[in-house]
SEMAR-212410 format. One line per 5 residues: their letters; for each residue z negated, y, x negated of N, C-alpha, C, O, CB. Coordinates in steps of 0.05 Angstrom, whole numbers. Each point is the difference from the previous one (the first is absolute). Glycine has a CB too. Layout:
// residues N
a	Z,Y,X,Z,Y,X,Z,Y,X,Z,Y,X,Z,Y,X; ...
//
This chain:
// residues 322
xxxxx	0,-24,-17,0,24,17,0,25,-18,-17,-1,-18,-8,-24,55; 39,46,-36,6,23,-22,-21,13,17,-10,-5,22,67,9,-43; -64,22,0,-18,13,-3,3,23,15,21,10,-6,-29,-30,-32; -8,37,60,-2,23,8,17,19,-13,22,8,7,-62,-21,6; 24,21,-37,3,17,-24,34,-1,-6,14,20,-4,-69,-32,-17
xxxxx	62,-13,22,32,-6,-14,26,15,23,18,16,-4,-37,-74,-20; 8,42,50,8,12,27,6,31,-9,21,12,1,-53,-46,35; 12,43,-42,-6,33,4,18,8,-12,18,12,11,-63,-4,-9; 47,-13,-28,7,4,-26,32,-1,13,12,22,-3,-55,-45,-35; 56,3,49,30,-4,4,7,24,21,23,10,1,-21,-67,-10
xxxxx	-23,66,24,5,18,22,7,30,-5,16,16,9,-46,-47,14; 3,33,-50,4,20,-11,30,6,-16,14,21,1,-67,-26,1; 60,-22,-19,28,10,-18,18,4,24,20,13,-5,-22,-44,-45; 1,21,78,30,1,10,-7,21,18,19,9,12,4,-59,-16; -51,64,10,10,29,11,7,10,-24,20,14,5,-50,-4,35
xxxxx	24,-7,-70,4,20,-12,33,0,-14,12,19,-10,-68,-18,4; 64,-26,10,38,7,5,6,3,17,25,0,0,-10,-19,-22; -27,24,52,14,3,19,-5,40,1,16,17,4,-21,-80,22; -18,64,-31,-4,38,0,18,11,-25,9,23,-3,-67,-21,20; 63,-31,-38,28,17,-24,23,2,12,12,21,-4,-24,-40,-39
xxxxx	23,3,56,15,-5,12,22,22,23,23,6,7,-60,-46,-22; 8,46,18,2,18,25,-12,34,-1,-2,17,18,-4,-69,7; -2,53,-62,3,26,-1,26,19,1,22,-6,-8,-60,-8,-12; 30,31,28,27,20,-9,10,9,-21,-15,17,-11,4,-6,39; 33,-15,-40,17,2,-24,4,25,6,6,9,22,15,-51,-33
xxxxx	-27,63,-22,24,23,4,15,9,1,13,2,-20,-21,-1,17; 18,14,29,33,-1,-8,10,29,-12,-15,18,-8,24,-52,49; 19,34,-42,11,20,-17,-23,27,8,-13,14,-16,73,-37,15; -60,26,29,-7,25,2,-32,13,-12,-9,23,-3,44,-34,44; -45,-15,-45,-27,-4,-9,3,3,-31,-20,8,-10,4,-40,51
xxxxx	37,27,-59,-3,-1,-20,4,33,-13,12,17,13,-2,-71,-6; -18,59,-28,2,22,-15,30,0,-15,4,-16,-19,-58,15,13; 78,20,17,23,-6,-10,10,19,-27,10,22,3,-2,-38,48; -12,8,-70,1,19,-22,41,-3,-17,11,-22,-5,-85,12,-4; 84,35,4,18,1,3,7,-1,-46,-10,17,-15,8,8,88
xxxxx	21,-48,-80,-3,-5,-33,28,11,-2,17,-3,18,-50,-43,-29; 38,64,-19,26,9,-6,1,-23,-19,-20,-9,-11,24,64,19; 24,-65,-12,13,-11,-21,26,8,-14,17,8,16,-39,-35,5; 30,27,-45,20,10,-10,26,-27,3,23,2,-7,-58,35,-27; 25,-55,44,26,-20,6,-15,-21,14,-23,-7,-4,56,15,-39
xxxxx	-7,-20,65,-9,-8,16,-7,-28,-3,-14,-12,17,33,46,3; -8,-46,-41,-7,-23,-14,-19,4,-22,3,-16,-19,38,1,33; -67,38,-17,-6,2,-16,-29,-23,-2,-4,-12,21,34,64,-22; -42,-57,-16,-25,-22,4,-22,14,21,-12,-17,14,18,-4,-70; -12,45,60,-26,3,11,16,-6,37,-11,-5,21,-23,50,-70
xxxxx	61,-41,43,14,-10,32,-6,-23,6,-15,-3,19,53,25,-23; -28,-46,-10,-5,-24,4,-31,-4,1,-9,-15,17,54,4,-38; -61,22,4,-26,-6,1,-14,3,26,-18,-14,9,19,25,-54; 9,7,53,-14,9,37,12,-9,16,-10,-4,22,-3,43,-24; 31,-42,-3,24,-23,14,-17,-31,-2,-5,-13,20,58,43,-42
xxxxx	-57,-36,3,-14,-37,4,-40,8,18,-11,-15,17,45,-16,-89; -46,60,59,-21,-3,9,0,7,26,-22,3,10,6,0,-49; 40,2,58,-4,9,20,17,-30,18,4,2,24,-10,60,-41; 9,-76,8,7,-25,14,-26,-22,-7,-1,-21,13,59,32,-17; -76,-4,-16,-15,-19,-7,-29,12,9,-21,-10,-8,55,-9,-31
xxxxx	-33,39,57,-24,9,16,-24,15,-22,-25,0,2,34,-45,36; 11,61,-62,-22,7,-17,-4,37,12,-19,16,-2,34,-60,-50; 1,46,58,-7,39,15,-5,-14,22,-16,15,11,50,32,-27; -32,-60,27,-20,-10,32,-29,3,-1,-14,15,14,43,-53,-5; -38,18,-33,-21,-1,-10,-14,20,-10,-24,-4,-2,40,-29,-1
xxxxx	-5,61,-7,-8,33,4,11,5,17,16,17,-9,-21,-1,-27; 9,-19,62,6,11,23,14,34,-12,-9,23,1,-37,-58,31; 72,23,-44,10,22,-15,40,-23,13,10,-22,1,-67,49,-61; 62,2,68,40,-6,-2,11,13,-12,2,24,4,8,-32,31; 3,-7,-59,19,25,-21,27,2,11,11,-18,12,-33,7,-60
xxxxx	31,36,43,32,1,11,3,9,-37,-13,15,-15,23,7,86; 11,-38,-72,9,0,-26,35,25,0,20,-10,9,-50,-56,-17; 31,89,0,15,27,5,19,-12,-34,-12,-10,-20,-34,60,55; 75,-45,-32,19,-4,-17,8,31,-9,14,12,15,1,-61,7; -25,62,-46,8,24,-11,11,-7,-19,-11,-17,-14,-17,42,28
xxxxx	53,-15,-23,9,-9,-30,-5,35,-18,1,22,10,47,-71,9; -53,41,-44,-17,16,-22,-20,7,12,-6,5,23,38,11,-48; -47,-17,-5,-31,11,3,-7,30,8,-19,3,15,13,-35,-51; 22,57,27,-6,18,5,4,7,36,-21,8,9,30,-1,-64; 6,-9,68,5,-7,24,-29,-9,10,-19,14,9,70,-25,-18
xxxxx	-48,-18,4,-25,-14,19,-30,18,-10,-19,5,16,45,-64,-16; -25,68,-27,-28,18,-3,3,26,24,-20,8,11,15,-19,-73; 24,19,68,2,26,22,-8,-20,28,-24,-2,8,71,40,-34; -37,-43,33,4,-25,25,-42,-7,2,-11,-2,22,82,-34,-42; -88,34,-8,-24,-5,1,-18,20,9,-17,-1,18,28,-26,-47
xxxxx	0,53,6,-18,26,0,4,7,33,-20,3,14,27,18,-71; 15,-19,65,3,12,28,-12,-25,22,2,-2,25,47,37,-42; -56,-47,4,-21,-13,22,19,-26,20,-7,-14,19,-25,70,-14; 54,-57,-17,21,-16,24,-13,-31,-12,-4,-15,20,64,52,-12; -65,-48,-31,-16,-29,-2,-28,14,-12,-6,22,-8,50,-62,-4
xxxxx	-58,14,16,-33,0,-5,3,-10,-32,-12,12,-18,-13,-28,74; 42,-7,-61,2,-1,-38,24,-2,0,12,-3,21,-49,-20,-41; 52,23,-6,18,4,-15,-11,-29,-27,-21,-2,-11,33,67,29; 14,-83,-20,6,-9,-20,20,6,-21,20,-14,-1,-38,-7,28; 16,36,-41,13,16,-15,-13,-4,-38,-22,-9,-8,30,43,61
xxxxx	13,-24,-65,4,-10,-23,-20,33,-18,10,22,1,50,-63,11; -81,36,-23,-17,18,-23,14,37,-8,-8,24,2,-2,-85,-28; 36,42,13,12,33,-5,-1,20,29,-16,18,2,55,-39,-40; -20,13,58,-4,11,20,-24,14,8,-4,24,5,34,-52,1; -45,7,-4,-34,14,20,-5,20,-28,-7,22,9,-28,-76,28
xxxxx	36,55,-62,-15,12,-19,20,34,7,-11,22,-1,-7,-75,-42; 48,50,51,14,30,-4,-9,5,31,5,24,6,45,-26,-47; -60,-10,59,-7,13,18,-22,9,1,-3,19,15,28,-39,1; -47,11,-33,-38,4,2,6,32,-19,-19,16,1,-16,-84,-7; 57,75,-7,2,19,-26,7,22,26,-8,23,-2,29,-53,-55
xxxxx	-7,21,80,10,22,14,-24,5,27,5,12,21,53,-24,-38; -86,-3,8,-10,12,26,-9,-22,13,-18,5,16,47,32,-13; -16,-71,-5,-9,-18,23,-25,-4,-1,-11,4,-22,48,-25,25; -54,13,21,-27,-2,-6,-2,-33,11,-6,-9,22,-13,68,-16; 26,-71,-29,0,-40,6,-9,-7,-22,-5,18,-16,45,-33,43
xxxxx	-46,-13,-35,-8,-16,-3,13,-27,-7,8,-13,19,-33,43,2; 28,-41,-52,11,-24,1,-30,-22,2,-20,2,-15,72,18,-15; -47,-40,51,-23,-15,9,-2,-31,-3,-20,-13,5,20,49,22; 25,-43,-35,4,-25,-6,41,-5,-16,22,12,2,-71,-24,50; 40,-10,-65,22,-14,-21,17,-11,17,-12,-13,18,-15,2,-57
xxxxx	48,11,40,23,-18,13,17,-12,-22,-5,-23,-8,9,54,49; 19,-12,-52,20,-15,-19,-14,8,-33,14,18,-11,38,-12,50; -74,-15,-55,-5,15,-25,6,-11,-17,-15,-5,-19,-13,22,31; 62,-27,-10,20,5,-24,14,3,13,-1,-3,24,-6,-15,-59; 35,27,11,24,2,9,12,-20,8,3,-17,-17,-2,46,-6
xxxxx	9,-34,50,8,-21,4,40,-2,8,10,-14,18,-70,8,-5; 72,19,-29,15,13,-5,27,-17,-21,-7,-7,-22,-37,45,35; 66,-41,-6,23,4,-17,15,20,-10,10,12,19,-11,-40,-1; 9,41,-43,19,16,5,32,-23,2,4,-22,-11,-37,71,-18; 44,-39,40,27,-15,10,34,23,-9,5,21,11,-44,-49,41
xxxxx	47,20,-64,32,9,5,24,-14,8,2,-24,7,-16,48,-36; 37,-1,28,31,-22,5,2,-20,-13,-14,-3,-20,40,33,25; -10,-48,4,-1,-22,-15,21,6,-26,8,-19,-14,-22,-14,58; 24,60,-50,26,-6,-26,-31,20,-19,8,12,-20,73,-9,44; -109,-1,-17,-7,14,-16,-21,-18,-11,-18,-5,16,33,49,4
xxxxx	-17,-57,-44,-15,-19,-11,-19,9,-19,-21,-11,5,55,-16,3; -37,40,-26,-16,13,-10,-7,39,7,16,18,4,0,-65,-37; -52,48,32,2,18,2,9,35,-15,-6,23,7,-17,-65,13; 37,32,-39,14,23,-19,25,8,23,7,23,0,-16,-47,-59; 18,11,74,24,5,28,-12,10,22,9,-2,23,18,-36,-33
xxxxx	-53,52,1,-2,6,27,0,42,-3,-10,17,16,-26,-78,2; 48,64,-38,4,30,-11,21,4,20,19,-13,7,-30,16,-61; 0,22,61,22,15,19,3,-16,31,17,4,17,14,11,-65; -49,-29,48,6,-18,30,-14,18,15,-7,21,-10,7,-73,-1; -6,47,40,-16,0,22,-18,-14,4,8,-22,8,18,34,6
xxxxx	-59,-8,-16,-19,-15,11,-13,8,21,-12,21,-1,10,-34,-35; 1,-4,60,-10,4,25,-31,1,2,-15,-15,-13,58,-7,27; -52,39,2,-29,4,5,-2,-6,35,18,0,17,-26,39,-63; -18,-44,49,0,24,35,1,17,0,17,10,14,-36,-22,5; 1,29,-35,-13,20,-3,-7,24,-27,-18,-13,-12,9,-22,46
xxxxx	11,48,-43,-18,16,-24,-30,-5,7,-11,5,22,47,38,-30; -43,-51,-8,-41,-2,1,6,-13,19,-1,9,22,-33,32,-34; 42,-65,7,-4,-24,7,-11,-22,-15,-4,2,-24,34,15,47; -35,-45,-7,-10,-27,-21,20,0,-14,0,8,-24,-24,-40,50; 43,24,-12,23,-9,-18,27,18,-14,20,-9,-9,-35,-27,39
xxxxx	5,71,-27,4,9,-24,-15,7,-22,10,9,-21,14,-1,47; -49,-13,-21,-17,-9,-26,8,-24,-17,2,1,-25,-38,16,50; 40,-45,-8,12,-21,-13,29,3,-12,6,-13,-20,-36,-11,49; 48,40,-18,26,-1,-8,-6,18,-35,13,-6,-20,16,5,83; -54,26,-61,0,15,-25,-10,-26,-23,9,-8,-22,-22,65,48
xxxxx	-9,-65,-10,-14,-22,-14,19,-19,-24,-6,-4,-23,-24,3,71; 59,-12,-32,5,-20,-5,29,16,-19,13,-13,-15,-40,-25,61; 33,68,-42,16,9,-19,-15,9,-24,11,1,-22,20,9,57; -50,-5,-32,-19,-5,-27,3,-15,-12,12,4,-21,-37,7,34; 18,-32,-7,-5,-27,-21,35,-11,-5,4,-19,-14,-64,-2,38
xxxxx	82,32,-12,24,-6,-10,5,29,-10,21,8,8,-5,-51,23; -29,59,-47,5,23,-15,26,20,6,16,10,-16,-40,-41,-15; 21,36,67,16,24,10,-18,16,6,-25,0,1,62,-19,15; -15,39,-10,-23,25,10,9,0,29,24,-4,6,-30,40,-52; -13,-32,64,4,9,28,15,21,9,11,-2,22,-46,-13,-22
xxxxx	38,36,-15,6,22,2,31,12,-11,17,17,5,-70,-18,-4; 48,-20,-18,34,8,-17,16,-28,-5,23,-1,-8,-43,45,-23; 4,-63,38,22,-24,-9,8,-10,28,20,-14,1,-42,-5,-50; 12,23,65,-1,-16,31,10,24,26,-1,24,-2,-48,-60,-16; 58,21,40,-5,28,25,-11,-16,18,13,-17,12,28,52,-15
xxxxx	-64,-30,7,-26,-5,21,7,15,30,-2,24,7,-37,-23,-52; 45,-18,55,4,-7,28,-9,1,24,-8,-24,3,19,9,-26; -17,28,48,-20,-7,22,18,-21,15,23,8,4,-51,40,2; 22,-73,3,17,-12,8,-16,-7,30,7,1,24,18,-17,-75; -40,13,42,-21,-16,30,-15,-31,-10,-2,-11,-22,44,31,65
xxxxx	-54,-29,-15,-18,-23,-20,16,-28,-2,24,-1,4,-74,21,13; 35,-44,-25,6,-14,-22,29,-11,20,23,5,-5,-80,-18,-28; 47,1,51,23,-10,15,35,8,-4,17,-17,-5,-61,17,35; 50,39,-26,4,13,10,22,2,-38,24,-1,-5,-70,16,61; 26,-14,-71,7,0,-27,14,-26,-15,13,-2,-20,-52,34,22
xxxxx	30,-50,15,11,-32,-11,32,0,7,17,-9,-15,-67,-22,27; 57,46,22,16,-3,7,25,24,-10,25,-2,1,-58,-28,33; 12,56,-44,20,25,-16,4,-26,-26,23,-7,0,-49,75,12; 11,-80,-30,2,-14,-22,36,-18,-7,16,1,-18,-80,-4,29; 61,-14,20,21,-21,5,23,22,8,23,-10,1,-55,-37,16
xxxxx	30,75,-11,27,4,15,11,17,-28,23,6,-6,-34,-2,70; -10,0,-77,12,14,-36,-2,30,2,10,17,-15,33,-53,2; -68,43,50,-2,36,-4,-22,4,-28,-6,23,-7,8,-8,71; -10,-34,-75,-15,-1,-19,-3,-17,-16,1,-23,8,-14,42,14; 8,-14,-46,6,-15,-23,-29,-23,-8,1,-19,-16,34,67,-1
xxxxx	-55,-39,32,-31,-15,-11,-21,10,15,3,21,14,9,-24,-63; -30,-6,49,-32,8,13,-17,-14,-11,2,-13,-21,8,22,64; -33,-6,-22,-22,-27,2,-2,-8,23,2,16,18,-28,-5,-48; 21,-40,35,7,-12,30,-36,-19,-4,-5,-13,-20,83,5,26; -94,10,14,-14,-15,3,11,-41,-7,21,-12,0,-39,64,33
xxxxx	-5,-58,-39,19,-30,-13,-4,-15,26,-25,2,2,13,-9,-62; 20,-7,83,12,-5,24,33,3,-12,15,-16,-10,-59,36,47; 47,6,-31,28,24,-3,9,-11,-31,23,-6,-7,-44,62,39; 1,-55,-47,20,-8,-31,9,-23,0,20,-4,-13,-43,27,-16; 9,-46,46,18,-31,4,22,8,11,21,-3,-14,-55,-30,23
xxxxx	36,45,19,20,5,9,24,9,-14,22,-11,-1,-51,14,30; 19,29,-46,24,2,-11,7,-12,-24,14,16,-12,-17,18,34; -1,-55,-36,2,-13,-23,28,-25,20,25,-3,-2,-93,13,-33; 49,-22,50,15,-17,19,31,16,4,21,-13,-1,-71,-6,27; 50,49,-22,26,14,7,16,1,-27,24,4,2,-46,25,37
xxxxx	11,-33,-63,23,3,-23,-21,35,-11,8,22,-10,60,-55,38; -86,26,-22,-12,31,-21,-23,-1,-23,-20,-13,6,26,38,38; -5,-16,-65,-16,-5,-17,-27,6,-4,-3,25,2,40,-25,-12; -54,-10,6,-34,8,0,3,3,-31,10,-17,-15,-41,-14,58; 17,62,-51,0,3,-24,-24,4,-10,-4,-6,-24,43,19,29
xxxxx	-67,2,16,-24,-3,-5,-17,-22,15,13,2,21,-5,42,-33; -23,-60,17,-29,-11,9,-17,19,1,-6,9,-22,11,-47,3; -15,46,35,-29,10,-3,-25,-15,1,-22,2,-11,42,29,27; -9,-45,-1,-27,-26,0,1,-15,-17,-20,-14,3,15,10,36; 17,-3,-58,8,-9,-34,-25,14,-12,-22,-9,-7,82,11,2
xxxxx	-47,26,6,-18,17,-16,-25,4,6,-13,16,-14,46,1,6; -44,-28,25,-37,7,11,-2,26,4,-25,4,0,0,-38,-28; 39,58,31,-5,24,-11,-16,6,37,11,-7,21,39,21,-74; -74,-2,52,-19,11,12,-3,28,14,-11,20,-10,-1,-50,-20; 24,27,55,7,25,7,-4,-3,33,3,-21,12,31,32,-57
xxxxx	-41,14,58,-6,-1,24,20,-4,20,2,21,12,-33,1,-28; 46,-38,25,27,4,4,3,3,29,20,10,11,-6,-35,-52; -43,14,56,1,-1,25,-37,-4,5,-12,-20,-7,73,-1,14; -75,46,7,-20,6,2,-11,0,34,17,-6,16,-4,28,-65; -35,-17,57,-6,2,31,-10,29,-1,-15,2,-19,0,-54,33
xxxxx	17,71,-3,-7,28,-4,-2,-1,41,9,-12,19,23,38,-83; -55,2,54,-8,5,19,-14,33,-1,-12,13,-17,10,-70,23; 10,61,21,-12,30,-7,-26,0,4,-12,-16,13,49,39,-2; -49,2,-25,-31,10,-5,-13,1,27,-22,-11,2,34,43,-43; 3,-18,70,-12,12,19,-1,-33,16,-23,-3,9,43,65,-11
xxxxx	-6,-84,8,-2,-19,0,-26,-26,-10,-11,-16,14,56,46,-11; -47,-25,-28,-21,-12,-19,-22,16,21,-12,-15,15,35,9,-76; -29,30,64,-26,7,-1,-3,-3,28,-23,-6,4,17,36,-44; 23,-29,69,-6,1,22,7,-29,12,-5,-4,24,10,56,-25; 5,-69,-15,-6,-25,14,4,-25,-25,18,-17,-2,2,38,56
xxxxx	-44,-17,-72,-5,-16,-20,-1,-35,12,12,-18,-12,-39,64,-14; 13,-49,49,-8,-31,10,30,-13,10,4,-24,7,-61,38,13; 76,7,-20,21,-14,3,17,1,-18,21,-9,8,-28,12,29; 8,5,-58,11,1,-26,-9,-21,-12,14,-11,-17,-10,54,15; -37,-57,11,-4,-16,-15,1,-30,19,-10,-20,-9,-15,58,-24
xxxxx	33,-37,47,16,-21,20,25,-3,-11,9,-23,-3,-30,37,46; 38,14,-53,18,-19,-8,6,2,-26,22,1,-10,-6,-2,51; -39,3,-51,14,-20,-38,-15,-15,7,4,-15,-19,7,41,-27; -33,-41,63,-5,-21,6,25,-24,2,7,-17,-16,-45,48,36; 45,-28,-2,35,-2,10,11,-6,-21,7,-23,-6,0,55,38
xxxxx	-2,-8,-49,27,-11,-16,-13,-18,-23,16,-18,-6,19,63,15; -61,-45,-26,-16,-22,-20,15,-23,21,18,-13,-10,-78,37,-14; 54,-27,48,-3,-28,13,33,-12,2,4,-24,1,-54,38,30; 75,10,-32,24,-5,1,11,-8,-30,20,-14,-5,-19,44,49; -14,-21,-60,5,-5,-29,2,-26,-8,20,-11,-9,-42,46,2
xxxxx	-3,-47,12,-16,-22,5,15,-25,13,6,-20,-13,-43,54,17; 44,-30,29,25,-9,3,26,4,-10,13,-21,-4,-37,21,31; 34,18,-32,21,-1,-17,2,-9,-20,24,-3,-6,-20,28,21; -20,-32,-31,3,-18,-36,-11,-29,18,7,-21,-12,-28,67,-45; 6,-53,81,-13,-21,-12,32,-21,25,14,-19,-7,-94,37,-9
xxxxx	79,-5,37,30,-9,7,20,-2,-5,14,11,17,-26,-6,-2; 27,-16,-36,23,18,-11,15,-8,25,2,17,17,0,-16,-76; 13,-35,63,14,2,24,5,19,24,22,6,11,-34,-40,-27; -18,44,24,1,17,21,15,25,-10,16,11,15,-59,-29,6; 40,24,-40,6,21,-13,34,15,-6,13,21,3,-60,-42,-19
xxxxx	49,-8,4,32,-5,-11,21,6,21,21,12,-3,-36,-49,-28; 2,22,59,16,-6,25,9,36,10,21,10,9,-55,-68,8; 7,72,-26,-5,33,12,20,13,-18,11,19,10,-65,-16,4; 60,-10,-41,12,15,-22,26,-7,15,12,18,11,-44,-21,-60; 41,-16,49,33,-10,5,7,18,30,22,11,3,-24,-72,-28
xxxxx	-14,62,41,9,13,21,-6,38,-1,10,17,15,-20,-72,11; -5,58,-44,-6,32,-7,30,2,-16,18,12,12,-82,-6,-19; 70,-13,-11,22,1,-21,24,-11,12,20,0,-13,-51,-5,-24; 31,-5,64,34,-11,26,16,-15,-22,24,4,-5,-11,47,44; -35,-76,-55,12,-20,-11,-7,-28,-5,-22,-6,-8,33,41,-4
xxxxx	11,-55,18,-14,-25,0,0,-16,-25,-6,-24,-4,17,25,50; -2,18,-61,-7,-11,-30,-26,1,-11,-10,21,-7,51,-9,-1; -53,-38,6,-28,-7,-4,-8,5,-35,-21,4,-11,26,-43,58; 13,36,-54,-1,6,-41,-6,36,4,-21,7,-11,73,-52,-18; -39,65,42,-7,20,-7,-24,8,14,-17,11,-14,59,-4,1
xxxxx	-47,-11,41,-37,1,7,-15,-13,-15,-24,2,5,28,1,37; 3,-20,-62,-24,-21,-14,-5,18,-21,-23,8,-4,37,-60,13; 11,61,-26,-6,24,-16,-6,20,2,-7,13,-20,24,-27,10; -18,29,45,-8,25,0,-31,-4,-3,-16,13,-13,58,7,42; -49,-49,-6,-32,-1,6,-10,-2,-35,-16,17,-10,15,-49,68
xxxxx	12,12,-74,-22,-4,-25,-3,18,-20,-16,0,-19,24,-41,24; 19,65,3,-3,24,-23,-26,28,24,-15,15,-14,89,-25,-20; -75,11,51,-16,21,22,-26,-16,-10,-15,13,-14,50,3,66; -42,-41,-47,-21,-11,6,-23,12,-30,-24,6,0,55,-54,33; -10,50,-57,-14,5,-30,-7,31,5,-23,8,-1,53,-45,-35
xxxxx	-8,56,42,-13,25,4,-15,2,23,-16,18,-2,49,1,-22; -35,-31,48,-19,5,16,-37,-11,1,-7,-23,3,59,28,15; -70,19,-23,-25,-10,-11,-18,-10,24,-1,9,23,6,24,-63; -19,-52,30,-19,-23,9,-24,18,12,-8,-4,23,21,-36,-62; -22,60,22,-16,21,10,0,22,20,-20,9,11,18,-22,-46
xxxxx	27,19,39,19,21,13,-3,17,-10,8,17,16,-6,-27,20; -11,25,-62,-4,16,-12,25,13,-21,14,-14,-15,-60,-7,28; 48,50,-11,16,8,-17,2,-1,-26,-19,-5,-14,18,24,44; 22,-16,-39,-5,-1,-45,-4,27,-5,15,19,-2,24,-56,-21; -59,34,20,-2,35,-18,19,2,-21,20,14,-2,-72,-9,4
xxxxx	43,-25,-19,26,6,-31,27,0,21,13,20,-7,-36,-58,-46; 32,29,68,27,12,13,7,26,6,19,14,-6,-22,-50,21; -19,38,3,-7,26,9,7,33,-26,14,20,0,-58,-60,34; 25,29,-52,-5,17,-28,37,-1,-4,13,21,3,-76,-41,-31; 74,-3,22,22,-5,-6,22,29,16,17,12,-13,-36,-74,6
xxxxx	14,66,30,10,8,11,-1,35,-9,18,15,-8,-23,-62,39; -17,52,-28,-15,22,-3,9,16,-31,2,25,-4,-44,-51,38; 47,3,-58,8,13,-21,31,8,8,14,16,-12,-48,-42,-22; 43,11,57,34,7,-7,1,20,2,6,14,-19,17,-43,31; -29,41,16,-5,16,10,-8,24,-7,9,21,7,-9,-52,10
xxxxx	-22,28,-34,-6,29,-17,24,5,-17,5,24,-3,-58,-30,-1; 70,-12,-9,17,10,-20,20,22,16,14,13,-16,-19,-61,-16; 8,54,62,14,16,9,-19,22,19,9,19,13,32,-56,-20; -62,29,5,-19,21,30,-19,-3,-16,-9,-23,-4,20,15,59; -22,36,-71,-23,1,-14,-31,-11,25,-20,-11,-9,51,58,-30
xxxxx	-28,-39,70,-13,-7,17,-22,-29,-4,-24,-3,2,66,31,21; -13,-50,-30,-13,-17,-9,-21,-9,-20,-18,-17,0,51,17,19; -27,20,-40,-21,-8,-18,-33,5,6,-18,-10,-15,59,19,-14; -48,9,55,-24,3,6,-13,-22,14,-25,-2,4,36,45,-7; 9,-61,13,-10,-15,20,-11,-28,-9,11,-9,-20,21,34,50
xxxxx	-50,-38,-21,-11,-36,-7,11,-11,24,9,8,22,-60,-5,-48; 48,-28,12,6,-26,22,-24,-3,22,0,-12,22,27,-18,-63; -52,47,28,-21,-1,16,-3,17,28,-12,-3,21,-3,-9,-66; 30,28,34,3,26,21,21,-10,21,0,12,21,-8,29,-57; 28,-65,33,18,-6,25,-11,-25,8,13,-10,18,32,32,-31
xxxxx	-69,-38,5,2,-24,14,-31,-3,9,-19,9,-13,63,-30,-16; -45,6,53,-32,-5,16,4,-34,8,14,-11,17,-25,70,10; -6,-67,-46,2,-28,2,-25,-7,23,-2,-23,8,24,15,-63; -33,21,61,-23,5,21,-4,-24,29,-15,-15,13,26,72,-28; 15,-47,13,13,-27,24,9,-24,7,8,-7,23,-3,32,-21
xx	-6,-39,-27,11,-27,-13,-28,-10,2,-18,8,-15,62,2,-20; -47,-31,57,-25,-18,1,-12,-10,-25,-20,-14,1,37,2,40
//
């Protein structure tokens, strides 16, 4: 004969899945809808809110991200200050020529902290000594990736200014496809985009992720008036994104499946390469690289004495990273 106590005991577990059961879930309207800039729409912090928002991780902060497609950084930094998103993922140089002109933000967390970056040209241009007198495509001036394009004519010993003609073209996508039609001679293409165009007959002449080189390339910024008037939800969502991180490296499958359809490709070799080159620059901590950061900050002074007053300490509040 079973025991009173045991009875009880079974009565108790099956009201208490039947009252789970039958609580009320939040719905959209209940959730906190916070609005994310990105500089490409396949960019990693896309996909990243993209898998945590199918895997119930902004549920779980009763937080909805709408993930906003801006191409260049300087752009999406205006698109922030004027209040149209709550953060901006945007690349160090950017937020630093905007904080010089007045923005009152905050870099708050690490996304891309390396270059994760190809430079790429035509395919009749094989070494970089052929790339004198060409066209190199940007999005933007004070942009990521006209910092990387100066970066990577550096170390092939041109000058920006007199050996090259620097380009506003638009973002990476947009540039792959000026690349293939020959309105331009070279760029940098996120590496997704550098399989692709290698696959098209074009040459990869830098790695950045070869080089380890340490640079902020893609940051979480947030403005000041924001931070201070609704901190408990700022910290809901880098709650959020630690936990999307997390999923993102520890799923790759889930992951890979998100890359091929962010990137409108069913070639599984170039999402395998985009995920295992993002996965190295994207940090475990969610925290920014200062030495990137710094990295940035010297370029920068060599043309805007502005910069030289400023620290890495003065743009970043790690405050909010659980």
């Amino acid at each position: 004969m079973k025991k009173p106590a045991a009875k009880l005991g079974r009565h108790f577990s099956l009201l208490a899945i039947i009252i789970f059961l039958f609580l009320p879930r939040p719905s959209l309207a209940q959730l906190t809808t916070l609005r994310v800039g990105t500089n490409s729409p396949a960019s990693t912090e896309s996909v990243l809110f993209s898998i945590a928002k199918d895997a119930g991780l902004l549920k779980d902060q009763q937080l909805n991200v709408e993930v906003i497609y801006i191409a260049g950084g300087t752009i999406a930094m205006q698109a922030l200050v004027g209040k149209s998103l709550d953060f901006m993922c945007t690349g160090g140089t950017p937020f630093i020529y905007a904080y010089m002109e007045g923005a009152q933000g905050r870099i708050i967390g690490g996304v891309n902290n390396r270059l994760p970056y190809g430079f790429v040209a035509r395919g009749n241009i094989t070494t970089p000594a052929q790339l004198k007198g060409k066209r190199i495509g940007i999005s933007r001036f004070g942009s990521t990736d006209d910092f990387a394009v100066k970066l990577a004519l550096a170390r092939f010993g041109l000058n920006p200014k007199s050996d090259v003609n620097i380009t506003q073209v638009g973002g990476s996508a947009t540039r792959l496809t000026a690349l293939q039609a020959g309105s331009i001679d070279a760029t940098v293409l996120t590496l997704g985009l550098v399989q692709m165009a290698q696959k098209s007959g074009l040459n990869l002449l830098l790695d950045f992720i070869e080089k380890d080189i340490e640079y902020q390339q893609v940051a979480i910024i947030a403005r000041d008036d924001l931070l201070k008037s609704r901190p408990e939800v700022v910290r809901r969502f880098m709650k959020a994104y630690l936990a999307g991180i997390r999923y993102y490296k520890g799923q790759k499958e889930v992951t890979i499946r998100k890359i091929m359809e962010f990137l409108r490709t069913n070639d599984r070799q170039i999402a395998d390469f985009d995920y295992n080159q993002r996965s190295r620059a994207l940090p475990d901590d969610g925290k920014p690289t200062v030495k990137g950061m710094q990295l940035a900050l010297d370029d920068i002074a060599k043309d805007n004495p502005k910069a030289k007053s400023l620290t890495v300490q003065q743009l970043v509040d790690l405050s909010f990273i659980p």
